[in-house]
Structures are given as C-alpha cells and as structure tokens.
Z-matrix of the N, CA and C atoms (Angstrom, degrees):
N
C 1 1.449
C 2 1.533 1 108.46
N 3 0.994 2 112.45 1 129.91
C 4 1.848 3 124.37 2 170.92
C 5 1.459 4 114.11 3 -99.46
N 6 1.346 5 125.43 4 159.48
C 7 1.627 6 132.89 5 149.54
C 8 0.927 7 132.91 6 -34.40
N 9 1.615 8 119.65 7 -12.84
C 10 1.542 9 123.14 8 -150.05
C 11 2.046 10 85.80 9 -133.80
N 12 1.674 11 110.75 10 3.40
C 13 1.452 12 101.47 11 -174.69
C 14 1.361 13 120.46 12 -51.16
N 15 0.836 14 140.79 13 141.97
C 16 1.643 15 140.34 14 -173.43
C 17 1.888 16 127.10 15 -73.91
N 18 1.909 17 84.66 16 -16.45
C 19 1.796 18 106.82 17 -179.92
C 20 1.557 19 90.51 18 -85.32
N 21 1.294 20 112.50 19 -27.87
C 22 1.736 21 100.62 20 -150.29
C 23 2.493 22 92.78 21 -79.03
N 24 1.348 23 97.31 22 158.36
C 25 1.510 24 96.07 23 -176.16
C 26 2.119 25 92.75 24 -86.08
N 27 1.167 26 102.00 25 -179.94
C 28 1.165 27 114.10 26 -160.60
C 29 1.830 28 105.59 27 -70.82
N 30 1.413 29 101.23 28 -35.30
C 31 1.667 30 123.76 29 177.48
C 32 1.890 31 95.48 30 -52.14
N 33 1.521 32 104.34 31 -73.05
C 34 1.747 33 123.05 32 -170.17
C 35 1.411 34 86.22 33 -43.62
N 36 1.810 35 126.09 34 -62.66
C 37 1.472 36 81.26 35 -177.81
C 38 1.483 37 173.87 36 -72.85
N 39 1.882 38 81.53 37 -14.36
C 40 1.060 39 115.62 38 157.25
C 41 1.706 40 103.06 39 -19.20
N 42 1.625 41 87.55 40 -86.24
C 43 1.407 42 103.15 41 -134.38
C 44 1.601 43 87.00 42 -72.68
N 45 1.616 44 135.76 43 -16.52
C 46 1.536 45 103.76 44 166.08
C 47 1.383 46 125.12 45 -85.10
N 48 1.237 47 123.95 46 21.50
C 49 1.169 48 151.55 47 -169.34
C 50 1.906 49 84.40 48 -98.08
N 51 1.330 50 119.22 49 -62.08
C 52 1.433 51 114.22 50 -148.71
C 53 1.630 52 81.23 51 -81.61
N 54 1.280 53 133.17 52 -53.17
C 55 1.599 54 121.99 53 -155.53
C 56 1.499 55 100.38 54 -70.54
N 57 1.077 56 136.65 55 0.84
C 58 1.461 57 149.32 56 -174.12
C 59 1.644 58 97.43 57 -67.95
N 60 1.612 59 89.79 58 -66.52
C 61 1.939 60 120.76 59 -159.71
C 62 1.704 61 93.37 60 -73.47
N 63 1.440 62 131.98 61 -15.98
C 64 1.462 63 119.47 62 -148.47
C 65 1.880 64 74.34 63 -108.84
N 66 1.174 65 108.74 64 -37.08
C 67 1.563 66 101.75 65 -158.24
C 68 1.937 67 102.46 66 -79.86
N 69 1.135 68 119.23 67 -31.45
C 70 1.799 69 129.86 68 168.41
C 71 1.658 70 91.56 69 -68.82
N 72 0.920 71 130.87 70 -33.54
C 73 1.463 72 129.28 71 -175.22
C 74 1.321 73 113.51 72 -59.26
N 75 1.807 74 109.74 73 -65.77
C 76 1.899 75 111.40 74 -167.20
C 77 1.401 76 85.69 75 -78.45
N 78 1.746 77 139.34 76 -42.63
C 79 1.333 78 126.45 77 -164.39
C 80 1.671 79 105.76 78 -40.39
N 81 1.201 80 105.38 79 -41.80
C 82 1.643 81 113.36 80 -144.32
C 83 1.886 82 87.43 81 -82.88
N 84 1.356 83 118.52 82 -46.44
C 85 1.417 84 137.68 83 179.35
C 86 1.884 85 104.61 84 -53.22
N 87 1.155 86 106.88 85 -78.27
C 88 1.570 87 119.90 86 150.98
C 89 1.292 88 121.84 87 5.36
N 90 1.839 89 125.23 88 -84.48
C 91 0.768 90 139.69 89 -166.70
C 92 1.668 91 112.17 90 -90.95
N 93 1.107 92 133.98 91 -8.13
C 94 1.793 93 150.83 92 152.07
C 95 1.600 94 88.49 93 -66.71
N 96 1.112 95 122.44 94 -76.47
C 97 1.937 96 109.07 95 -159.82
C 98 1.469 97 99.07 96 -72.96
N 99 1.414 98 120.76 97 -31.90
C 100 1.770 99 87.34 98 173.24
C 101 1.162 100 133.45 99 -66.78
N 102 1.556 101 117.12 100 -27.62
C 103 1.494 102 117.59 101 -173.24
C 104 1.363 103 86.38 102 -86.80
N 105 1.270 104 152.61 103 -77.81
C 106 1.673 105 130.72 104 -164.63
C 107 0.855 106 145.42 105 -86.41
N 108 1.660 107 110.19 106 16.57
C 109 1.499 108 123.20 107 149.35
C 110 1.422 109 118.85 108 -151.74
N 111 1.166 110 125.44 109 12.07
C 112 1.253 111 118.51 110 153.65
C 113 1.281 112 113.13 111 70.39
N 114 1.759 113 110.57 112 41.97
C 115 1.467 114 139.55 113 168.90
C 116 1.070 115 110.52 114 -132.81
N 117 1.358 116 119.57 115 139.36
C 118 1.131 117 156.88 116 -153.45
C 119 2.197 118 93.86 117 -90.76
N 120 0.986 119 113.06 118 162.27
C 121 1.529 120 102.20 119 162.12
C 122 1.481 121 112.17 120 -82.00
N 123 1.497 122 114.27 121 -50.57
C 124 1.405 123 102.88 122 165.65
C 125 1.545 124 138.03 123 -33.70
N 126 1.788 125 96.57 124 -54.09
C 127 1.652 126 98.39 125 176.52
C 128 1.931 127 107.97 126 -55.18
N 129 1.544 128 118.46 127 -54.03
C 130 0.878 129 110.62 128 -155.27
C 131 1.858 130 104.27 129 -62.42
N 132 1.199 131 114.08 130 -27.04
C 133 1.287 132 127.24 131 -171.69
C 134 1.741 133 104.53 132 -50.84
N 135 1.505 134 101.77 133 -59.00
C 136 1.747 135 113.26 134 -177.43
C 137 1.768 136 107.80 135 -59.15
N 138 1.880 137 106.86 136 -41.45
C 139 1.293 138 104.92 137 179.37
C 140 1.249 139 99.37 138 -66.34
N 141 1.057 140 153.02 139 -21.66
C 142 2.007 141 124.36 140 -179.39
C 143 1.510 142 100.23 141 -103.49
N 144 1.368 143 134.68 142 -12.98
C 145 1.242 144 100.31 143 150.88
C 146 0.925 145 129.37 144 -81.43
N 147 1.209 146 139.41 145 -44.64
C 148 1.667 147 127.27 146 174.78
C 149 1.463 148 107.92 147 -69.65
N 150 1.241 149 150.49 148 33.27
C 151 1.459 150 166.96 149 96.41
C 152 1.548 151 119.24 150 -19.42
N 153 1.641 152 80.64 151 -63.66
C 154 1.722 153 98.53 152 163.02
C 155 1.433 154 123.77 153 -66.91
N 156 0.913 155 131.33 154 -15.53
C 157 1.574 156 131.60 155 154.63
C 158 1.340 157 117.45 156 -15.23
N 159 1.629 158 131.45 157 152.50
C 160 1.415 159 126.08 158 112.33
C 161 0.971 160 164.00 159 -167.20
N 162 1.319 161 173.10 160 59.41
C 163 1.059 162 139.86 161 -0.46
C 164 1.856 163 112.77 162 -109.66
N 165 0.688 164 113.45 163 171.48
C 166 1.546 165 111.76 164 -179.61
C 167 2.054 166 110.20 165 100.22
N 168 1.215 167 125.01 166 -179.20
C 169 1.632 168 108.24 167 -152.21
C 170 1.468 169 103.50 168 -103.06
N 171 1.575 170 89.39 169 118.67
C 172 1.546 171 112.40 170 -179.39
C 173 1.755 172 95.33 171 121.35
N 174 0.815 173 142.70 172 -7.95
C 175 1.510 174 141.20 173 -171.75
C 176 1.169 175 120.83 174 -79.46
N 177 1.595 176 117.54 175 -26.82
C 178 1.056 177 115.12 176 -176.20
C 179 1.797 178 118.96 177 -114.91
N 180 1.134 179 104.26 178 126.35
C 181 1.796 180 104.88 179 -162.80
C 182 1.573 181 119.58 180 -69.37
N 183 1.357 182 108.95 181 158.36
C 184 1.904 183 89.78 182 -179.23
C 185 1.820 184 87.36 183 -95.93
N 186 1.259 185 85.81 184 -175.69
C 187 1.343 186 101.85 185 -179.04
C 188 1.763 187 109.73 186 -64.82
N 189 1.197 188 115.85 187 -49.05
C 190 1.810 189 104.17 188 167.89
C 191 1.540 190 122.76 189 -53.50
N 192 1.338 191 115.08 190 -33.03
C 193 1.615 192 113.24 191 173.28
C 194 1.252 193 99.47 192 -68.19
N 195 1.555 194 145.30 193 -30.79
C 196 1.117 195 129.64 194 -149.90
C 197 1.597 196 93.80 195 -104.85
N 198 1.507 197 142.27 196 -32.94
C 199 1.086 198 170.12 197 165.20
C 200 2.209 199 103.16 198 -41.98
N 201 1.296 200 83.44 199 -38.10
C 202 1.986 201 99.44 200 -176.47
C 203 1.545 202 99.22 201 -100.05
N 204 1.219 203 109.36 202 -36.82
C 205 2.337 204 91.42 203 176.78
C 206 1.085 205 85.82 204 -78.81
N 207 1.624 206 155.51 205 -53.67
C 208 1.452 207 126.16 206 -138.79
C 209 2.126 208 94.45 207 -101.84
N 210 1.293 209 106.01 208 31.27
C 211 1.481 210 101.40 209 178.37
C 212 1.638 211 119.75 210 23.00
N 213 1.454 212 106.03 211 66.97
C 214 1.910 213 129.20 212 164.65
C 215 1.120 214 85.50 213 -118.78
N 216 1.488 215 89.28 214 171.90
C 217 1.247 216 123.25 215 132.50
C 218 1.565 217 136.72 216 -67.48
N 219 1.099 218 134.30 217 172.46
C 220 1.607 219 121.62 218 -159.67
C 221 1.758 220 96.50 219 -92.32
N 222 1.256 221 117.11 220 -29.91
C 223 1.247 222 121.50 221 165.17
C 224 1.489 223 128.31 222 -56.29
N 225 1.807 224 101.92 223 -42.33
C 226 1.598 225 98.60 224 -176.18
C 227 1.757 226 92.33 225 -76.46
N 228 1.064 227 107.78 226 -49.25
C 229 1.863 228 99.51 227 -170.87
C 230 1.164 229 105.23 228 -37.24
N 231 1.317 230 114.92 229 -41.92
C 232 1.789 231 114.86 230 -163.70
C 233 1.588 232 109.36 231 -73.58
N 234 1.417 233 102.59 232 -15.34
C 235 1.471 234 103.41 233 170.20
C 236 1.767 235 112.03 234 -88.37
N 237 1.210 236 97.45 235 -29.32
C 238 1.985 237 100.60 236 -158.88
C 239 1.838 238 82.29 237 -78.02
N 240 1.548 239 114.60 238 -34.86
C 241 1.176 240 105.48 239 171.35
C 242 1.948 241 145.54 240 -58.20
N 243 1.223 242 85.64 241 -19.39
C 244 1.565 243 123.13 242 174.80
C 245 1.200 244 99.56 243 -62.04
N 246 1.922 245 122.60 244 -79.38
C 247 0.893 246 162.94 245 -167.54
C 248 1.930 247 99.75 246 -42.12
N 249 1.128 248 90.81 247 -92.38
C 250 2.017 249 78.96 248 169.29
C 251 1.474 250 123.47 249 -63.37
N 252 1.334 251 126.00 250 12.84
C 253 1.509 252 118.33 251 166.39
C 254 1.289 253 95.68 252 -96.37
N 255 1.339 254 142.11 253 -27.66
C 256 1.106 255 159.43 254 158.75
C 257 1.789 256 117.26 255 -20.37
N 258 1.637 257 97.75 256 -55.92
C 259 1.687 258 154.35 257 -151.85
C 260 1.438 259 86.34 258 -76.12
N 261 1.540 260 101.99 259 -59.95
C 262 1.686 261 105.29 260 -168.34
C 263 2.031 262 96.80 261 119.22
N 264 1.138 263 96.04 262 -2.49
C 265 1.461 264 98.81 263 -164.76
C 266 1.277 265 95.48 264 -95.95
N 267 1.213 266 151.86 265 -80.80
C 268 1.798 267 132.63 266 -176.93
C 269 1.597 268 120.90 267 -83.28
N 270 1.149 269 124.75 268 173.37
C 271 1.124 270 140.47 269 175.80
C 272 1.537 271 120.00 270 -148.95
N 273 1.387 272 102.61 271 119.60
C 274 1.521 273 131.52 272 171.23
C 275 1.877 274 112.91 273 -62.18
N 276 1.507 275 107.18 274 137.41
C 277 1.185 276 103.63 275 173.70
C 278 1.568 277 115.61 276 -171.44
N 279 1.555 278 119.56 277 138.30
C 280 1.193 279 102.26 278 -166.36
C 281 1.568 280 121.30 279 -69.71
N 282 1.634 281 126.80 280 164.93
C 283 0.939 282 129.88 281 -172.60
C 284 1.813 283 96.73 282 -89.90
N 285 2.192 284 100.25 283 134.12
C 286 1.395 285 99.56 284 -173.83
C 287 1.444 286 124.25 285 -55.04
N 288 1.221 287 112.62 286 -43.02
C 289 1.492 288 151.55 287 -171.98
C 290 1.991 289 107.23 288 -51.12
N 291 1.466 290 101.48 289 -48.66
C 292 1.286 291 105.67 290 -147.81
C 293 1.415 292 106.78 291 -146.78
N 294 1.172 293 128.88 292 50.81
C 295 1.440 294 148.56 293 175.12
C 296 1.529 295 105.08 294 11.82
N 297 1.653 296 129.91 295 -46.75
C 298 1.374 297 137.83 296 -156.24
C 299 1.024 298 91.45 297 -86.55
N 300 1.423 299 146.29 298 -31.56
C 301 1.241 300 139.64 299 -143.91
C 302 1.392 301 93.34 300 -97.70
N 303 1.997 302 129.78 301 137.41
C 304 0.760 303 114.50 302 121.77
C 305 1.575 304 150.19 303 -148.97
N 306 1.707 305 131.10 304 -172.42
C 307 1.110 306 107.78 305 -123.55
C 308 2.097 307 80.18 306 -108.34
N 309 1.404 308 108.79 307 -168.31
C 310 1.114 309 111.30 308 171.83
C 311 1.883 310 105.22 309 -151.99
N 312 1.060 311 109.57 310 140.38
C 313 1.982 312 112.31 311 169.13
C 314 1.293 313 106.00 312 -135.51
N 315 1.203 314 91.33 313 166.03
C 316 1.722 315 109.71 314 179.76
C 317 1.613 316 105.37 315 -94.69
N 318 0.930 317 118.14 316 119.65
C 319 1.803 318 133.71 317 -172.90
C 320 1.463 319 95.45 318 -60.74
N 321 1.387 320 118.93 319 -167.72
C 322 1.622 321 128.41 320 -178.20
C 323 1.686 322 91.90 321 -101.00
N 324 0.887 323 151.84 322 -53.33
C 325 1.314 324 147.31 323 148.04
C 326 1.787 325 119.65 324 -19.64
N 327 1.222 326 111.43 325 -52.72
C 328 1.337 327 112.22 326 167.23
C 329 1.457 328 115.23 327 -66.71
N 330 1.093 329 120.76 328 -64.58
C 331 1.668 330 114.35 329 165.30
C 332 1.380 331 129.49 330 -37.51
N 333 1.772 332 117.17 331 -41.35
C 334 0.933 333 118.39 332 158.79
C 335 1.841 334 140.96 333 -35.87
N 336 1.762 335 74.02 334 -65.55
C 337 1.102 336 98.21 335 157.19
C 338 2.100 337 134.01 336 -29.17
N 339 1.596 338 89.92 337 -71.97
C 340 1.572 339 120.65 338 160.87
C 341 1.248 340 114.17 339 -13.28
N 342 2.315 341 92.77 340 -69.48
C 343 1.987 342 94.96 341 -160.24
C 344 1.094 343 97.04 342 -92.44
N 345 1.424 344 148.26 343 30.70
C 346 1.471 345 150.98 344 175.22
C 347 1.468 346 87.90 345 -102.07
N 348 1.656 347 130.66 346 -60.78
C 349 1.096 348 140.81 347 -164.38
C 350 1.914 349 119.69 348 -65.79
N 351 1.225 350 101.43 349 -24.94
C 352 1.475 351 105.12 350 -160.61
C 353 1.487 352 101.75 351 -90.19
N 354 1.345 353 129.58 352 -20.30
C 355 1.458 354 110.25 353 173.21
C 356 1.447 355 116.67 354 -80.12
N 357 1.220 356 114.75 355 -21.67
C 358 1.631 357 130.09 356 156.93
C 359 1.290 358 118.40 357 -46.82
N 360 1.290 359 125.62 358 -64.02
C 361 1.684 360 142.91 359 125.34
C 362 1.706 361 106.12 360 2.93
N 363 0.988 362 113.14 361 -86.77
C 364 1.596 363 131.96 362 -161.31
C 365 1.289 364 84.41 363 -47.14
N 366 1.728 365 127.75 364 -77.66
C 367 1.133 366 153.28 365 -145.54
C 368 1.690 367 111.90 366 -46.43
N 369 1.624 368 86.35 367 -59.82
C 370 1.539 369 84.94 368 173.95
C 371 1.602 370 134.84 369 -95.26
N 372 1.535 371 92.93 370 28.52
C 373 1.491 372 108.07 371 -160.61
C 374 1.688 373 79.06 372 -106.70
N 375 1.505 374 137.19 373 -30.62
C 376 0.984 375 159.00 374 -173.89
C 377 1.477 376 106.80 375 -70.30
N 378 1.461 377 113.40 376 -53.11
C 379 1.217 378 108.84 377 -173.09
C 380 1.557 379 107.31 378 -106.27
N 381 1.369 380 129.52 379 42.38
C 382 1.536 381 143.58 380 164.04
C 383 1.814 382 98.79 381 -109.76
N 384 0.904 383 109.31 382 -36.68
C 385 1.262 384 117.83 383 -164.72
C 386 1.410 385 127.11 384 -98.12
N 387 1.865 386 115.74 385 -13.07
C 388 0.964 387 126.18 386 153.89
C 389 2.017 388 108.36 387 -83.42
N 390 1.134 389 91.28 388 -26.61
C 391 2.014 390 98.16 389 -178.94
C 392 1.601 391 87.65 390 -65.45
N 393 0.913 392 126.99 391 -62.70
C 394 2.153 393 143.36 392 -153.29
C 395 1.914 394 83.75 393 -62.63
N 396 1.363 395 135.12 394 -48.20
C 397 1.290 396 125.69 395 -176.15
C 398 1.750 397 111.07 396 -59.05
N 399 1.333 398 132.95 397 -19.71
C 400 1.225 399 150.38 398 165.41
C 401 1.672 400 121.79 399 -34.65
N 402 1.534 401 80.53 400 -59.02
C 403 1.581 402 109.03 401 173.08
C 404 1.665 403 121.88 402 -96.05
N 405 1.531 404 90.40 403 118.77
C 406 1.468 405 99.52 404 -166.80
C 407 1.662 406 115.75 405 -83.36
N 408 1.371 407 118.75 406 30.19
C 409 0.868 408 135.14 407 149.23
C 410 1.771 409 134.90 408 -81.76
N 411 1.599 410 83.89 409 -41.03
C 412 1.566 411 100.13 410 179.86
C 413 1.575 412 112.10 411 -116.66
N 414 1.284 413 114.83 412 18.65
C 415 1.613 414 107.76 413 173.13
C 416 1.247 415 102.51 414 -69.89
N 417 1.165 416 115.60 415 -47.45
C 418 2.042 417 109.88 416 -158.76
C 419 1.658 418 113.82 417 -74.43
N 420 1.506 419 101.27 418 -12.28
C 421 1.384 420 113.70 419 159.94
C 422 1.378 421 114.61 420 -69.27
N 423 1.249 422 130.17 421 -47.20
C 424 1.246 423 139.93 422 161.68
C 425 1.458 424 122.59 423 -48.99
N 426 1.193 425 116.40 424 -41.47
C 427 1.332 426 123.73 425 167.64
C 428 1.551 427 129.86 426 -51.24
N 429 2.034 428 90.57 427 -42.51
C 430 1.392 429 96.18 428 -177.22
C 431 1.542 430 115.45 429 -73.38
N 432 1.614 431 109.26 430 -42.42
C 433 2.042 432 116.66 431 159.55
C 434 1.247 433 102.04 432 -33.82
N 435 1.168 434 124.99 433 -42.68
C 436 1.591 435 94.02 434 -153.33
C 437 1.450 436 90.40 435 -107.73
N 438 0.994 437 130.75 436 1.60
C 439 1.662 438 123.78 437 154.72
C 440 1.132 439 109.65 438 -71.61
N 441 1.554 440 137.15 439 0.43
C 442 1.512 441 120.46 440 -144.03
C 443 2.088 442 72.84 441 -123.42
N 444 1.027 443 132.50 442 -9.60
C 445 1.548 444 117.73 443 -173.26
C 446 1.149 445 100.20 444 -55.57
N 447 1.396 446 97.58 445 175.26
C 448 2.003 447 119.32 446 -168.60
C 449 1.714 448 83.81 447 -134.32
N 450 1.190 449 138.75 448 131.69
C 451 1.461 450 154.18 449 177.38
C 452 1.366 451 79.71 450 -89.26
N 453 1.632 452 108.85 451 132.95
C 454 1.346 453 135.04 452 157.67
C 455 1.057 454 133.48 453 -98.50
C-alpha cells in the first residue's frame, strides 16, 4: 500500500505519506550513529535534550518531560536512561528542593560524545531528505521540514 492508494481517504494519506518520510528518516539517522558512534537514535535523541537543560528553577526536567521530547514511555526512558548512565554518559541525582524528585545530566563524556555525534546526525538527516525529495509522494513533506527551520 502507498500514500497515493486510491482506498486510503485523503487524511490516511496524509498521514501514510508522513510515517513513510519519518520511518526512511530515523532508518537512515539510525544506521549513521550506530556504525560511528554506537548510538542508538533514541539515546542520541534524550542526549540533546537533557543537553538542553539548565540549571537554575525550571531548568531541570522531570522524568515525564523528558519521557514526551524523546517520545517513550516513562518506563522505556527510565530504561534508555539506565542504559547510558551505565555508558558513563549521564548521571542521576536527587532533586535539592524535593527529595522524590529525580534529576538526570549529561556528564562531559556524554556531551562529548553528543558534538562528535550530531554532525553525523545533521548529515544523514540531510541525506534522507534529499533521497525522500525523489519521491513524489514525499517531496511536499519535505518541503514543509525544511520550511519548519529556525535560522541560527
């Protein structure tokens, strides 16, 4: 079945149109950070948000905010979270404020890690998306990503 199926309503194709472009997307993302750094898209995903952190009140995320940017569950995070403290790459710690709460950062190793990782990231996020313009199914999807940048 394609985007363009003739059973599917105009909405269905939409959206198999978008899970098409999202799934050629992490594949292509995926397989670049595993072979040259030995991250997962998920891990690297959690490492730049909690990257983005910072310190002072409100800076630091609970585990459900961090559980909703890297799209888990609060359980798998708490595992993928395990998993790179494991690594040497984050570190767990309680929150000062609120004993129950707690917090998580990315070590100097994890960051390291990160800006070694993210032009790899960029790169092949670059070259999924020039392949996805090919297909005239998913160009105008493509169009809209790259309408959606923020100039830095």
């Amino acid at each position: 079945m394609t985007a363009t199926d003739p059973s599917l309503t105009a909405l269905a194709q939409g959206w198999c149109a978008l899970s098409l472009l999202h799934g050629r997307i992490e594949a292509r993302i995926e397989r670049a950070l595993q072979a040259r750094h030995g991250l997962s898209v998920r891990e690297y995903s959690l490492l730049d948000v909690l990257s983005r952190q910072h310190d002072g009140e409100g800076g630091h995320l609970q585990m459900k905010q961090v559980a909703d940017a890297v799209v888990l569950s609060q359980s798998a995070t708490t595992r993928l979270v395990t998993r790179l403290e494991d690594r040497g790459l984050l570190a767990r710690y309680l929150c000062p404020t609120d004993r129950r709460g707690i917090y998580t950062n990315v070590s100097e190793a994890g960051l390291q890690l990160l800006e070694e990782a993210r032009p790899t990231n960029d790169a092949a996020l670059r070259e999924a998306l020039d392949e996805a313009t090919k297909n005239p199914e998913l160009a105008p999807l493509v169009r809209v990503v790259e309408s959606l940048s923020v100039p830095a």
